[in-house]
C-alpha positions as CSV (number, residue, x, y, z in Angstrom):
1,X,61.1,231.2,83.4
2,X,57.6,232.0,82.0
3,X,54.2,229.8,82.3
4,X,50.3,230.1,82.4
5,X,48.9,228.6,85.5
6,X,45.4,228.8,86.6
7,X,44.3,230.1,89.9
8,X,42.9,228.0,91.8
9,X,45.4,225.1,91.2
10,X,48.6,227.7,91.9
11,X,46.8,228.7,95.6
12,X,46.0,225.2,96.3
13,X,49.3,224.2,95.4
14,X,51.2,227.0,97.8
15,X,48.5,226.0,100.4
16,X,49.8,222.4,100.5
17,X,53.6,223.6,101.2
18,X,52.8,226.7,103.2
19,X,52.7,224.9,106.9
20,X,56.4,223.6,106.9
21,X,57.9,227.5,106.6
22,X,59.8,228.6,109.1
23,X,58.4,231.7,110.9
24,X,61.4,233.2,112.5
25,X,64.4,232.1,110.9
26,X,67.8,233.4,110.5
27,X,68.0,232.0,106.8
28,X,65.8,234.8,104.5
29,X,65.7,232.0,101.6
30,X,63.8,229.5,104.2
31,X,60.8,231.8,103.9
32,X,60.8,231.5,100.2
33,X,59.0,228.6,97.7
34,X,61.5,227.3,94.8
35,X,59.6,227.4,91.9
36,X,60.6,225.0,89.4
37,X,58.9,225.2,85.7
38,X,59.2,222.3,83.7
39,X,57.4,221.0,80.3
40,X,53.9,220.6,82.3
41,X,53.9,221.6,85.2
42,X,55.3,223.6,88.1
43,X,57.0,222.2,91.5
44,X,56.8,223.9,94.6
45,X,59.2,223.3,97.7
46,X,59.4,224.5,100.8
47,X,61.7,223.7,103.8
48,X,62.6,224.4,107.3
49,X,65.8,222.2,107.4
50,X,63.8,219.8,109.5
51,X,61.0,219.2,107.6
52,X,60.7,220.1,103.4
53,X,58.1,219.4,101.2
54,X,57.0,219.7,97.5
55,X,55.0,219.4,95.4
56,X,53.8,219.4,91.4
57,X,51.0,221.6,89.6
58,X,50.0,221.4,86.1
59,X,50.9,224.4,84.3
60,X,51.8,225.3,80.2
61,X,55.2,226.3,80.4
62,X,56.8,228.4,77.8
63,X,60.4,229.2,79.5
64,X,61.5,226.3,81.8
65,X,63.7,227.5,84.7
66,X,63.6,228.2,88.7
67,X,63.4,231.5,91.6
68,X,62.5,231.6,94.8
69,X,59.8,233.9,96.5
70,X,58.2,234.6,99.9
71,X,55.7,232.8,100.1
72,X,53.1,233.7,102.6
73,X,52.9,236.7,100.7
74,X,53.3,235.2,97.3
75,X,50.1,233.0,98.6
76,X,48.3,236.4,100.0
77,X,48.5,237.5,95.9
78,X,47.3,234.8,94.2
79,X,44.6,233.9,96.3
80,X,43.2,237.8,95.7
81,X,44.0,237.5,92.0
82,X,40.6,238.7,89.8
83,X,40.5,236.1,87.2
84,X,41.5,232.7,86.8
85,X,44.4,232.4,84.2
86,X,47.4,234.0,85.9
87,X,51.1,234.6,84.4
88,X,54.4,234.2,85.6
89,X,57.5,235.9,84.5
90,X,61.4,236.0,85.8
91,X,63.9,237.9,85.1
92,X,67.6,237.7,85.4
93,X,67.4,239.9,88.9
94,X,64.8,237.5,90.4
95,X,62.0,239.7,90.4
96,X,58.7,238.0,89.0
97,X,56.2,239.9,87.2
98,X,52.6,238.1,88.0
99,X,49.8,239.3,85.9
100,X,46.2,238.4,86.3
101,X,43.5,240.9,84.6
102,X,44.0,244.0,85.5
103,X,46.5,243.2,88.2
104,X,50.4,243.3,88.1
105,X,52.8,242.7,90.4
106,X,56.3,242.7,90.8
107,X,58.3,240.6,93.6
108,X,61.6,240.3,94.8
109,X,62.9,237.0,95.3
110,X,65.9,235.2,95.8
111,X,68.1,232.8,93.7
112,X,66.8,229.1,93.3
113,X,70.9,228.6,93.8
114,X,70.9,229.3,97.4
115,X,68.0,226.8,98.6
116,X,69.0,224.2,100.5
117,X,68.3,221.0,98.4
118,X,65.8,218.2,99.5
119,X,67.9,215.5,101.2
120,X,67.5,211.9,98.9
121,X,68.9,209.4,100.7
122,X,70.8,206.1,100.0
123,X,70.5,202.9,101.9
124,X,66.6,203.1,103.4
125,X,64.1,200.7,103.7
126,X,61.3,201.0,101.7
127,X,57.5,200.2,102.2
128,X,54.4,201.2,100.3
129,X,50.9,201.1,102.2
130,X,47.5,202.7,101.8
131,X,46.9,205.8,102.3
132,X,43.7,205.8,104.6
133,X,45.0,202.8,106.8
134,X,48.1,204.9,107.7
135,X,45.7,208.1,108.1
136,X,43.5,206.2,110.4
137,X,46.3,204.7,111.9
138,X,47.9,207.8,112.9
139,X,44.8,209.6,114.0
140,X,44.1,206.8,116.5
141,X,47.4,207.1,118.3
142,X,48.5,211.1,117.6
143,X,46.6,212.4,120.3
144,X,48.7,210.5,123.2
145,X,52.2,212.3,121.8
146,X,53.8,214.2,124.6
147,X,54.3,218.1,124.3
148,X,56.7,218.0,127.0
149,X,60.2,219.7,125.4
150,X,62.0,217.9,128.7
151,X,60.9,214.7,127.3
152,X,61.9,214.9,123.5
153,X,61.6,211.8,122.7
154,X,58.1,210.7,123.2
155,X,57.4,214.4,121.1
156,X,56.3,212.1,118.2
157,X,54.7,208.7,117.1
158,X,57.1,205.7,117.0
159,X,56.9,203.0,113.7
160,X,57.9,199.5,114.1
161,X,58.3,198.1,111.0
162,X,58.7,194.1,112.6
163,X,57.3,190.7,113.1
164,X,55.4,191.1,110.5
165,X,53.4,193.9,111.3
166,X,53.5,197.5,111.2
167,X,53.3,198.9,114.6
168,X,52.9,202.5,115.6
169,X,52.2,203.9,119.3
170,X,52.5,207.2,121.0
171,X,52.5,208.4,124.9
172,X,52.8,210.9,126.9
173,X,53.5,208.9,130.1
174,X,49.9,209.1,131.6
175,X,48.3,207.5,128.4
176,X,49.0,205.1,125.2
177,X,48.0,204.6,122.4
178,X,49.1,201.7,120.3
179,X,48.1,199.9,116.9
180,X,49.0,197.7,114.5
181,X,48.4,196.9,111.0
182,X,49.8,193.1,109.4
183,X,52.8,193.4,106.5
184,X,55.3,191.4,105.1
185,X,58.4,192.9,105.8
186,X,61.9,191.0,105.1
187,X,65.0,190.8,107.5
188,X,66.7,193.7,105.7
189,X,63.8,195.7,105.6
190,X,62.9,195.2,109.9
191,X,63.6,198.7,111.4
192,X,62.0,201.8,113.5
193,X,61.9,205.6,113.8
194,X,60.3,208.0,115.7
195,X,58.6,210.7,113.6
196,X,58.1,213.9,115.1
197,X,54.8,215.4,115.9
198,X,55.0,218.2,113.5
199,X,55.7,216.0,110.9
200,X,53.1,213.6,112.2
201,X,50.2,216.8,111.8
202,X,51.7,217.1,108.3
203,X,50.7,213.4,107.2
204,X,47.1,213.6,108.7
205,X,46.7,217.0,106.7
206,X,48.5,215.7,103.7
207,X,46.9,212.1,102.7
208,X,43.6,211.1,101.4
209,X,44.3,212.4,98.0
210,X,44.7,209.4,96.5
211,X,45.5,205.2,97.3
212,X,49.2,204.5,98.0
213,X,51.5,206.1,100.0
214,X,55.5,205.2,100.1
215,X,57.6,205.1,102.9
216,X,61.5,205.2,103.2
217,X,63.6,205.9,105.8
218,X,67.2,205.5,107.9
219,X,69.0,206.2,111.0
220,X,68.2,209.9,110.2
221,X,65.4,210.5,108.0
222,X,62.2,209.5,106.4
223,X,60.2,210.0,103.1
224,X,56.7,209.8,102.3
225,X,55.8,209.8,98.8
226,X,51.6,210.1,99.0
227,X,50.1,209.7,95.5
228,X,47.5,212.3,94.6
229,X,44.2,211.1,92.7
230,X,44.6,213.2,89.6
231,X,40.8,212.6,88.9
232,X,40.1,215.5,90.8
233,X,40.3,219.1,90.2
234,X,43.0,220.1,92.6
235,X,45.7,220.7,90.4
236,X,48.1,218.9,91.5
237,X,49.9,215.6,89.8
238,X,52.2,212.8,90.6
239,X,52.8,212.5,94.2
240,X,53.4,215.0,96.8
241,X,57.2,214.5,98.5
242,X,57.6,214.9,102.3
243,X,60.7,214.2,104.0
244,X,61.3,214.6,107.6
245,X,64.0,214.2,110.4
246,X,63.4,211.8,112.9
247,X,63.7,211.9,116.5
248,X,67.4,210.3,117.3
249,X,67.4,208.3,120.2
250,X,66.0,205.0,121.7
251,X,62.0,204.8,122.2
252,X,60.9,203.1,125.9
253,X,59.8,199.6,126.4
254,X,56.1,200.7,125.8
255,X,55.3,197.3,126.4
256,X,55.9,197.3,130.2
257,X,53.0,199.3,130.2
258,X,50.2,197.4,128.8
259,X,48.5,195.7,131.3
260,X,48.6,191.6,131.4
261,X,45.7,191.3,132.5
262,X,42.3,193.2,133.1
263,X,39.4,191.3,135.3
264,X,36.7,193.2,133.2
265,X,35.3,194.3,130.1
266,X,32.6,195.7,128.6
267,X,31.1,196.5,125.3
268,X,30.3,200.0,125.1
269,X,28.2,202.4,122.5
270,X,31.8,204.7,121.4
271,X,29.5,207.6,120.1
272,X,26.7,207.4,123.2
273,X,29.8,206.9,125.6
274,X,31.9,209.8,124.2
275,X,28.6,212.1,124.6
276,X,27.9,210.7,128.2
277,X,31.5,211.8,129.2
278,X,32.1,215.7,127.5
279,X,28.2,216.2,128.9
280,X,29.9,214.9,132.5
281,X,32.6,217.0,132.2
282,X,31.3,220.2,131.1
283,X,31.2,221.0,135.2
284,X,34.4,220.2,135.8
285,X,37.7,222.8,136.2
286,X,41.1,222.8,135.7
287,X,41.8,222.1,139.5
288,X,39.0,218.8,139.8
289,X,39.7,218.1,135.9
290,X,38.1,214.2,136.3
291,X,35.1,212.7,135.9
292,X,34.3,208.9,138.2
293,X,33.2,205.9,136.1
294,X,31.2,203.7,138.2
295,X,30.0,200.1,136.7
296,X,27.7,198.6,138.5
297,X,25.1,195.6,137.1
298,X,24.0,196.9,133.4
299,X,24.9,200.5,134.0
300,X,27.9,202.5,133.7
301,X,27.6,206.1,135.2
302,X,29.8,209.0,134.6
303,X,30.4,211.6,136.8
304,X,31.9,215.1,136.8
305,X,32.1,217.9,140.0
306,X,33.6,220.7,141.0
307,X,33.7,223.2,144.2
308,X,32.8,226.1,141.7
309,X,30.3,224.4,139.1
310,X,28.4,221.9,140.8
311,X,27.9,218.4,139.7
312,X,26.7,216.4,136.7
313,X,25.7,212.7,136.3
314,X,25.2,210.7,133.3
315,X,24.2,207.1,132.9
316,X,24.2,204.5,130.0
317,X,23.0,200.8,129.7
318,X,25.8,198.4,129.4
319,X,25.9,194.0,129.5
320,X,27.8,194.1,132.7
321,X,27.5,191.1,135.8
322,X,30.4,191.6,137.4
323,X,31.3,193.4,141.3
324,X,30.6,197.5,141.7
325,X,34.0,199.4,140.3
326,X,34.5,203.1,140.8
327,X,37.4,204.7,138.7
328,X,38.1,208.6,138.4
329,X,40.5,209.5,134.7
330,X,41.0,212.6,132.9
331,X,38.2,213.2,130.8
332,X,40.1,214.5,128.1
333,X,42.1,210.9,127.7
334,X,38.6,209.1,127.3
335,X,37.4,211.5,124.7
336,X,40.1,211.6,122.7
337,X,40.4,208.0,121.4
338,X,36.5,207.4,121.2
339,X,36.9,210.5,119.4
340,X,40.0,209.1,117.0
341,X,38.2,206.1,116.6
342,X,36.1,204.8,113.4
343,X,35.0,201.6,114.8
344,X,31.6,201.7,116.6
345,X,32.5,198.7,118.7
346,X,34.9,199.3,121.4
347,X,35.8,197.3,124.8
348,X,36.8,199.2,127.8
349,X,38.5,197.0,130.4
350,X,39.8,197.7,133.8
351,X,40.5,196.3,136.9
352,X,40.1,198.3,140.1
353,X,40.3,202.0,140.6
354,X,44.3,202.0,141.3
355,X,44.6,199.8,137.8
356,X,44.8,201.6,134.3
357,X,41.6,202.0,132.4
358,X,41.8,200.4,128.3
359,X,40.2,200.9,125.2
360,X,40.4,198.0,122.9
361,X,38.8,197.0,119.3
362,X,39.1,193.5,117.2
363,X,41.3,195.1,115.0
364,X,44.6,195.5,116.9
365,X,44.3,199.0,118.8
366,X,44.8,199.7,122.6
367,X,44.3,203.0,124.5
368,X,45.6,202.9,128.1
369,X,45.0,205.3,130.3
370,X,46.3,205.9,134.1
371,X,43.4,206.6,136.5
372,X,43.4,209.3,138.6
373,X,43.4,209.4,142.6
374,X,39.2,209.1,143.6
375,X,38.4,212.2,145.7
């Protein structure tokens, strides 16, 4: 194998698939990159048998053919290389020769033979959606996935591909987040999965390179194929190929725990509010870790205290008529969706202080958050 590769393109490349390596694993090959050269271009893949990914670099090739090398330190060299045309040689041993300038090195690696292969897989249902919608989409649910090992299977976000919509939520038990976007989808094509959270990161990091992004999946796996905007100067070409496990096992009725009905709601400034409430909690600790809404006529006012910090009061003008309503929540649940959010125009409903607190836009998304006993 032999090809010419600039710089810059080759890091960015190993930066894209450097995340999904293992970091203690009891296969040596997992902590290696297949190199693949081709007429054109280079592909790199990594894997941890849960999660692989790969992708494609332009490069002249003179030798086609593959190897495998560490890659975290295989990264470490060419991001320190002195100039920007680098070269790549194999031998029959494995062992690359990378010169640069001045610089030569020689690594070790192992045969492209012995890496597991990326699973293609028959039989899946197939969708292709924007890239940005399913990036915004994700970010405004992510932050309610549970880290709690016990509870395995809310460790991830859960797509509904089904009455005609595309509906994703994730909880943690305490909070949910839940939205929704509107696509045609056919009886054979119906189906769910839960898609773990590492996986999940992966996607946010991975798309907004270019428009569409394809998704494919069955009872075991699923796909994304995100299409990279080759205007740019990244590098990279084609598409970049993630597949994933999923998280086996039945999701919970999610719905039970959307509230029918809320008495109230108000129209609230997102950025102003999410201000009002990290100022509020900046006094708080991890024992009293909750600040008090209170809506009164026109005014919402937040609240944070603590035995060893003292107090803190904020308060924001709001079109509110209705009776005086105290509730106390975590303030990290309220930050994190205003946070998530795009929109500027968010609802917040609620009830009383035993009742759950909601975030709502026009467009199909709900954040509902348990309240927190009022000291």
């Amino acid at each position: 194998m032999k090809f010419k590769i600039n710089q810059d393109h080759f890091s960015n490349g190993l930066q894209q698939v450097l995340n999904v390596v293992a970091t203690r694993s009891t296969m040596p090959i997992l902590s290696n990159v297949l190199i693949e050269a081709e007429e054109g271009h280079i592909s790199l893949t990594t894997t941890n048998l849960d999660l692989g990914i790969r992708c494609r670099i332009k490069a002249e090739v003179s030798e086609p053919g593959s190897t495998t090398l560490p890659v975290r330190k295989l990264a470490t060299i060419v991001r320190e290389l002195p100039v920007n045309e680098v070269f790549v040689e194999t031998s029959d041993s494995n062992q690359a020769k990378i010169t640069s300038g001045g610089s030569l090195f020689k690594i070790m690696g192992l045969s492209a033979e012995e890496f597991p292969p990326l699973p293609t897989f028959e039989n899946r249902k197939v969708f292709e959606l924007s890239q940005d919608k399913i990036v915004n989409m994700l970010k405004s649910v992510s932050y309610a996935q549970s880290t709690d090992e016990n509870r395995y299977i809310l460790n991830g976000v859960y797509f509904n591909f089904a009455d005609e919509k595309l509906t994703l939520v994730a909880t943690d038990g305490r909070r949910l987040g839940l939205t929704a976007l509107e696509l045609e989808i056919s009886e054979d094509n119906a189906g769910s999965l839960i898609l773990p959270a590492k996986t999940v990161g992966e996607l946010e990091r991975l798309m907004g390179k270019g428009e569409a992004v394809k998704v494919a999946f069955n009872d075991r796996q699923a796909a994304f194929e995100i299409a990279i905007d080759e205007a740019g100067d990244s590098g990279l070409i084609d598409h970049l190929y993630l597949v994933s496990k999923i998280v086996e096992g039945n999701y919970p009725n999610y719905r039970q725990v959307i509230p029918k009905e809320t008495e109230h709601r108000v129209k609230i400034e997102r950025e102003l509010m999410l201000e009002c409430v990290h100022r509020a909690a900046l006094v708080t600790s991890d024992k009293s870790n909750s600040v008090k809404l209170k809506v009164s006529k026109n005014l919402l006012e937040i609240s944070g205290s603590s035995t060893e910090y003292g107090e803190s009061h904020e308060s924001m003008a709001i079109a509110y008529d209705g009776p005086e309503v105290q509730v106390a929540f975590n303030p990290q649940f309220l930050m994190e969706p205003l946070k998530a959010l795009t929109k500027d125009e968010v609802f917040f409903e609620f009830k009383d202080e035993l009742s759950p607190g909601l975030f709502k836009t026009l467009d199909n998304f709900i954040c509902v958050i348990m309240p927190l006993r009022l000291n």
